[in-house]
N, C-alpha and C positions, 0 to 999 in steps of 0.2 A: 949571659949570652943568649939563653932563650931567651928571655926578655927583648931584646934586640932584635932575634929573628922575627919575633911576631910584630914587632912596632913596625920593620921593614917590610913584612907581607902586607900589614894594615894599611900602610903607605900605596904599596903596591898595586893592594885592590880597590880603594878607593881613587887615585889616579886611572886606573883602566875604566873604573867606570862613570869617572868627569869625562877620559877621553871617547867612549863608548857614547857616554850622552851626547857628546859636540859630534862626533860624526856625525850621528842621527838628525842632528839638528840641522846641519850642514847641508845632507839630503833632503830636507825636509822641506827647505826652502822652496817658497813656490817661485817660479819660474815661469814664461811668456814669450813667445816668437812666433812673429807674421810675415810673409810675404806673398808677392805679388807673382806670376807669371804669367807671359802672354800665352794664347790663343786663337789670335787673328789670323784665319781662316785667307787663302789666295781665292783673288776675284774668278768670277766663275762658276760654282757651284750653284744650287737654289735657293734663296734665302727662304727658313721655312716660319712659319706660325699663323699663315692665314688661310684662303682657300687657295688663292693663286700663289706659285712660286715663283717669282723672277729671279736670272742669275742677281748673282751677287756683282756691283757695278764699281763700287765706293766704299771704302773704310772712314767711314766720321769719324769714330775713336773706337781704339781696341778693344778686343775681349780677353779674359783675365781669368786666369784662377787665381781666388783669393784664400789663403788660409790662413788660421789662427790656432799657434799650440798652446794650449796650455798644460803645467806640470807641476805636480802639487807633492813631487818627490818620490813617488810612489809608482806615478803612470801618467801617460800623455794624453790629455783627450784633442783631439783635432777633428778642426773646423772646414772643412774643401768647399768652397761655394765657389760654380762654375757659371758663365758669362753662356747659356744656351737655352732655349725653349724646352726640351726637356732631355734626359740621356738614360737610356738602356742599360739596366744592372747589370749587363754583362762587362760594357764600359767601366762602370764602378769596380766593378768588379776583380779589373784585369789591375787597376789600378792598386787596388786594397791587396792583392797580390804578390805584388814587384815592394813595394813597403814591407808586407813583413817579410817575406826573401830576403829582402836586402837589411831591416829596421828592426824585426822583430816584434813588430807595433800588430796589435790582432785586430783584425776589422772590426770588431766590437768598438775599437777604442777609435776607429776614423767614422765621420757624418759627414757626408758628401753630398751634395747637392745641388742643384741647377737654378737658377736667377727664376727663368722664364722667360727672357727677351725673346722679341719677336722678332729681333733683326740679326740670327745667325745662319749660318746652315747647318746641316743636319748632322746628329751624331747617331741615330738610329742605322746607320750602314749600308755603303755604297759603295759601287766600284770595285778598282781590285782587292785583293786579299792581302794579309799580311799575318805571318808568322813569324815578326823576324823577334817577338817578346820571350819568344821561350813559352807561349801560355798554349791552352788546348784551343780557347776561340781563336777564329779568324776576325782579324777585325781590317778594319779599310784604311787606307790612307789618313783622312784626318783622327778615325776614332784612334789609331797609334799613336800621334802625336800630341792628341790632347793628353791620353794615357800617360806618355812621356812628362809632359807638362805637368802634370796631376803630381806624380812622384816627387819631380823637381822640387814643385811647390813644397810639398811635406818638405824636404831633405833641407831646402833653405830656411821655413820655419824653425827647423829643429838645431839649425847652426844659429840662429839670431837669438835664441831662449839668452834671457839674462832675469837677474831676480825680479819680482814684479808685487804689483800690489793689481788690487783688481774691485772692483765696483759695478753695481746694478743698477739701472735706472729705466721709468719710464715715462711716458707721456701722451697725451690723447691728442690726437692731430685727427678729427674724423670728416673736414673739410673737404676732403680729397678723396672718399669714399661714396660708394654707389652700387647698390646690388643692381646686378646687368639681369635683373631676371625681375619679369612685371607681371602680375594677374589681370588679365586682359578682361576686357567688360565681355566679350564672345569671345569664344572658345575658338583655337584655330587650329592648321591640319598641319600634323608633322610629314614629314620625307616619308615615311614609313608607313602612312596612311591611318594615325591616330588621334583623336580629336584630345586637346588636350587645354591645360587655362595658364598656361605659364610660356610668355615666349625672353629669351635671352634678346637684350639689343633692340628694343622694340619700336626705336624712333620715337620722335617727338610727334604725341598726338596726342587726342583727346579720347583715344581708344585703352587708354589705360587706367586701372584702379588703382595697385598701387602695388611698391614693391615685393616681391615675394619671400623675400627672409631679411637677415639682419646685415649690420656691415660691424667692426669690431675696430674701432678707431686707437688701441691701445701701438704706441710702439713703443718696445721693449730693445733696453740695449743692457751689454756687455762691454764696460771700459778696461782696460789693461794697461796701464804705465810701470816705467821704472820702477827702483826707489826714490830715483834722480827725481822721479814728477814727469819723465820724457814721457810723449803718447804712445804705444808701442801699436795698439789697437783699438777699435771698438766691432762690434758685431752688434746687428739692428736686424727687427726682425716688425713684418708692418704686409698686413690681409691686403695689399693692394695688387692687382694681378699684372700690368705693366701701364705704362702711359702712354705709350704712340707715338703719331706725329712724324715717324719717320718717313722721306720719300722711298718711294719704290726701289729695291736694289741697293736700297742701304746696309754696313754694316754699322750696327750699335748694339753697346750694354744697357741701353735705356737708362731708365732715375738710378736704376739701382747704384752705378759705376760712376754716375754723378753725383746722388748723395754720398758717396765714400769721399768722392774727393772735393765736395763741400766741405766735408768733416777735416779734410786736412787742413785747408785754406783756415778754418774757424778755429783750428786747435794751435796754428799758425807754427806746424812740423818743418814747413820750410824743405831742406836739403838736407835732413836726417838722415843719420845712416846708424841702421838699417831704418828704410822709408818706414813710416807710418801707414797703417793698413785700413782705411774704412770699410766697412762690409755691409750690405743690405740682404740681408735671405728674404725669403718669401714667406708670410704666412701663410694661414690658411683662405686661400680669395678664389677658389673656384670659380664665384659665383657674384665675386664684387671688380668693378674697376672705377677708371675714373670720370665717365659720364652722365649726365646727371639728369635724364629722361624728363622728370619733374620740371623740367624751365622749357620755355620757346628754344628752338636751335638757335645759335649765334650768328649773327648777321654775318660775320667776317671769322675767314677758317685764320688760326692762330700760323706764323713762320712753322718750316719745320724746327725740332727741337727745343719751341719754345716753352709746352707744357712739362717737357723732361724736365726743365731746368726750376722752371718755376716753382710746380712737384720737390726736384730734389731741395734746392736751395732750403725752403721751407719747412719742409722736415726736418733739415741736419741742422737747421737757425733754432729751432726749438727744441732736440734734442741737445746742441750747444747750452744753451740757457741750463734744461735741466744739468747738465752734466756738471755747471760751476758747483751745485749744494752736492756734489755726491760723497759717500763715505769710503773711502777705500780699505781694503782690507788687506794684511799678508798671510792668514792664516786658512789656509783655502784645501779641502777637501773634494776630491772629485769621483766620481762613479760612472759607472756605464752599465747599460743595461741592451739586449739583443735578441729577438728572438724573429724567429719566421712563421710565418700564417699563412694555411692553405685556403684559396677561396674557389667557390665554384665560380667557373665562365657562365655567363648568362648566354641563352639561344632564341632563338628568333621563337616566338610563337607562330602558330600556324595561322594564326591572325595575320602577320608579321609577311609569315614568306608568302603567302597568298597575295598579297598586296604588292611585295618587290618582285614577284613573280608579273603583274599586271604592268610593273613599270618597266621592267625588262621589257614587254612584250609591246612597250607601247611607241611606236611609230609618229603621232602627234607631235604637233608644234607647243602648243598647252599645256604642261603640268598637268597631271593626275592630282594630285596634292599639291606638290610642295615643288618648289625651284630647284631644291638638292636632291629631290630622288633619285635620279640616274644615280649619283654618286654615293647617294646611301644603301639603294641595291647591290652596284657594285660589291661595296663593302659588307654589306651582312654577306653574300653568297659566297665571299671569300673567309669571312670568319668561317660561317658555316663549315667552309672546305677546312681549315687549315690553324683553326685554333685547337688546342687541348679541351679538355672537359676542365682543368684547373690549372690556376698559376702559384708559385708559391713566394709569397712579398718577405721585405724584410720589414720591420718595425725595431725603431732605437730609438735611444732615452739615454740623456746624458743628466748628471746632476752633479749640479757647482754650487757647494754649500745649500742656500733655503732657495737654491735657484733651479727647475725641472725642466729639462728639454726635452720635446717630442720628435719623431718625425715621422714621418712616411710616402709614399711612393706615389700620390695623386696628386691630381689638382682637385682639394677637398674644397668642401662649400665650408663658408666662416661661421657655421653653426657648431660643426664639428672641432673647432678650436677652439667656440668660446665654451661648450662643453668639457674638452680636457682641462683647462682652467677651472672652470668651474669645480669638478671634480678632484683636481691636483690636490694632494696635500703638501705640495710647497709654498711660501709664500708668496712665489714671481713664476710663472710658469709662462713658457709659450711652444708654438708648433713652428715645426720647419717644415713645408710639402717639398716632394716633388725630391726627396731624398731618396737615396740608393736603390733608383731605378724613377721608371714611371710605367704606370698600367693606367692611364685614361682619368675623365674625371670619376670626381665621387660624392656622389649625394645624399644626404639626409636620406631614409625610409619616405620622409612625410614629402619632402620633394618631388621624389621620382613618381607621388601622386600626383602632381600637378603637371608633368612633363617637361618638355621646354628639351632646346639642344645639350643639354648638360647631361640629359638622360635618356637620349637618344642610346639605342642598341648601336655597337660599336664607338661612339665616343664614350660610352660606359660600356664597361667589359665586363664587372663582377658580380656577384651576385647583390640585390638590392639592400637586403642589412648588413651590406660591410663595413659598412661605418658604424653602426656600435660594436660590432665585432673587433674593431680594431682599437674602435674608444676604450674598449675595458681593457683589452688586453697594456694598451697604455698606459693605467692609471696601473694597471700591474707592475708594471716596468715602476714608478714610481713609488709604489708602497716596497718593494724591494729594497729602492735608494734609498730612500725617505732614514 
């Protein structure tokens, strides 16, 4: 009889823990969901990203949040890439909010972030006010709705997850790359009244030496299918800062919202349900775009829309190609990493206000300096008034197996990303800008030697070594994961 009892517990405990194993396994399953949600903005407003603001006239094609979840059984990481020039962490913020209120999901574990197109309006805040989130900011009219839209996004994400296998790929496309910053044979005068040897955009002339940093042609994706083989997702990440070409009072997502759905056309998703998600983030391009100073100007200005498409097409044709040899995996590990970093506000030197002090005061038809003075006085004398002495950023780092992701809140120059790479101890690393907030651009130390609009006080706010200050604490984030 004891004999019995004990064969029967041995049975007993050995079935609890086959069954104990298969739960585990069950959970363990990795998992994948994306979706799309709009954010086309009603005509009217300013469309923002250049000097001048025109209302908004025309929607060519929508603007979109795109997200991508991924679940590796344990915890979600999600992916929010949003169709706008850049948005305010408070925006992010209200967002990362209402998810875990409602998801339980900890803003550690969301990376949110803006394209960079130059054909939206504004989500830095205007107009009336609006509390109706339940949150302590007031936020305006559209920044609620995108908010709204943000959330959606997640919640559809996380109702599409089905099991998945997932894969990494890259590829060099550097045809389309061009740092917009040239060392000029003489020296010329910023807004500010500083002589400096780097101007941004500098035209086609014989008055240049040659470009002033690198351009980083790698782009990096992230595929996600079924088990079936269906494409659930991809996410690409590529230093180009947008393409143009839009007419005045346009609304567009630029390449970015056309290479995605290149990718669908090429992966040939069709009418899937749920749709197929392409996604374009922004690397690190501060400081690169698509013009290429080096050639005589083109006789003949391109259709609108036609370097978006040619840009996207090309990109997502070569990404296609790589993506036939890739390996897919199911056995998929994910991490997150979070932290916040104080930096000091930069202030005018008294070099600085003595001079926007002159242009304030100046009456002439002539420029003192520079054609933007008026409007760079303006804006120092209102920093001056109305900045803090510091701001504090977020910096996040996500890791998918030997795969490292950065991000951060500027529009950085592309040295600074191929630095984190360089340094990564993963084997596939890339950056996302322009993440969970935005504070200005950000330059290299050696840069902000040289000057040029990128390092103009008030288009740069922090202090001048924030960029390794933020590189290392990155590469922290990483050894963590790692």
């Amino acid at each position: 009889m004891i004999r019995i009892q004990r064969l029967i517990g041995l049975i007993l405990t050995i079935s609890t823990v086959l069954f104990s194993k298969d739960i585990i396994a069950q959970n363990s399953v990795f998992q994948a969901g994306a979706s799309i949600s709009d954010i086309t903005p009603f005509l009217g407003p300013p469309v923002v990203g250049g000097y001048n603001s025109p209302p908004a006239s025309y929607i060519h094609d929508p603007l979109n949040v795109r997200t991508l979840v991924l679940d590796d059984g344990k915890q979600d990481l999600i992916f929010v890439i949003v169709d706008n020039v850049s948005i305010k962490n408070e925006v992010f913020d209200a967002a990362k909010q209402i998810v875990y209120n409602d998801l339980k999901i900890p803003a550690k574990n969301i990376m949110m972030a803006a394209t960079h197109t130059h054909s939206g309006i504004s989500l830095g805040g205007q107009g009336l006010k609006s509390k109706d989130l339940g949150l302590d900011v007031a936020l305006d009219e559209y920044q609620t709705f995108v908010v709204r839209r943000i959330v959606d996004g997640v919640k559809m994400a996380l109702q599409n997850k089905v099991p998945a296998k997932i894969a990494f790929g890259s590829v060099d496309v550097p045809e389309h790359l061009f740092n917009r910053r040239w060392i000029m044979k003489d020296s010329v005068m910023s807004p500010l009244g500083q002589k400096e040897i780097a101007k941004m955009n500098p035209g086609h002339s014989n008055a240049l030496l040659r470009p002033a940093g690198p351009v980083d042609p790698e782009v990096s994706f992230i595929a996600v299918e079924s088990l079936e083989g269906t494409p659930i997702g991809l996410l690409a990440n590529y230093s180009l800062h947008y393409v143009g070409g839009v007419p005045k009072g346009h609304v567009s997502a630029d390449y970015f919202a056309a290479f995605g759905n290149r990718m669908g056309e090429l992966l040939e998703t069709g009418s899937s349900v749920p749709a197929f998600v392409g996604i374009m983030t922004n690397g690190t391009s501060g400081d690169v775009n698509n013009n290429d100073y080096s050639k005589p100007r083109a006789k003949e200005a391109l259709p609108p829309y036609a370097k978006i498409h040619y840009v996207a097409n090309d990109i997502a044709g070569k990404v296609y190609k790589e993506y036939q040899g890739l390996d897919f995996e199911t056995e998929v590990k994910l991490g997150s990493a979070l932290s916040e970093m104080t930096l000091t506000v930069r202030r005018a030197t008294p070099e600085i206000l003595t001079n926007v002090a002159m242009v304030r005061d100046h009456d002439g038809s002539d420029p003192l300096f520079h054609s933007l003075e008026k409007t760079y006085s303006r804006r120092v004398f209102n920093m001056e008034a109305e900045y803090p002495d510091s701001v504090n950023i977020v910096l996040q780092s996500f890791a998918i197996n030997d795969i490292g992701i950065a991000s951060l809140p500027f529009e950085a120059f592309t040295q600074i990303g191929l630095d984190i790479k360089a340094k990564s101890p993963f084997k596939n690393t890339f950056t996302i800008e322009l993440a969970n907030g935005s504070f200005g651009y950000l330059p290299t130390p050696a840069q902000h030697k040289l000057g040029g609009y990128e390092s103009w006080l008030t288009t740069n706010r922090v202090q001048k070594d924030a960029s390794d200050k933020i590189t290392e604490q990155l590469i922290k984030h990483f050894q963590e994961l790692k």
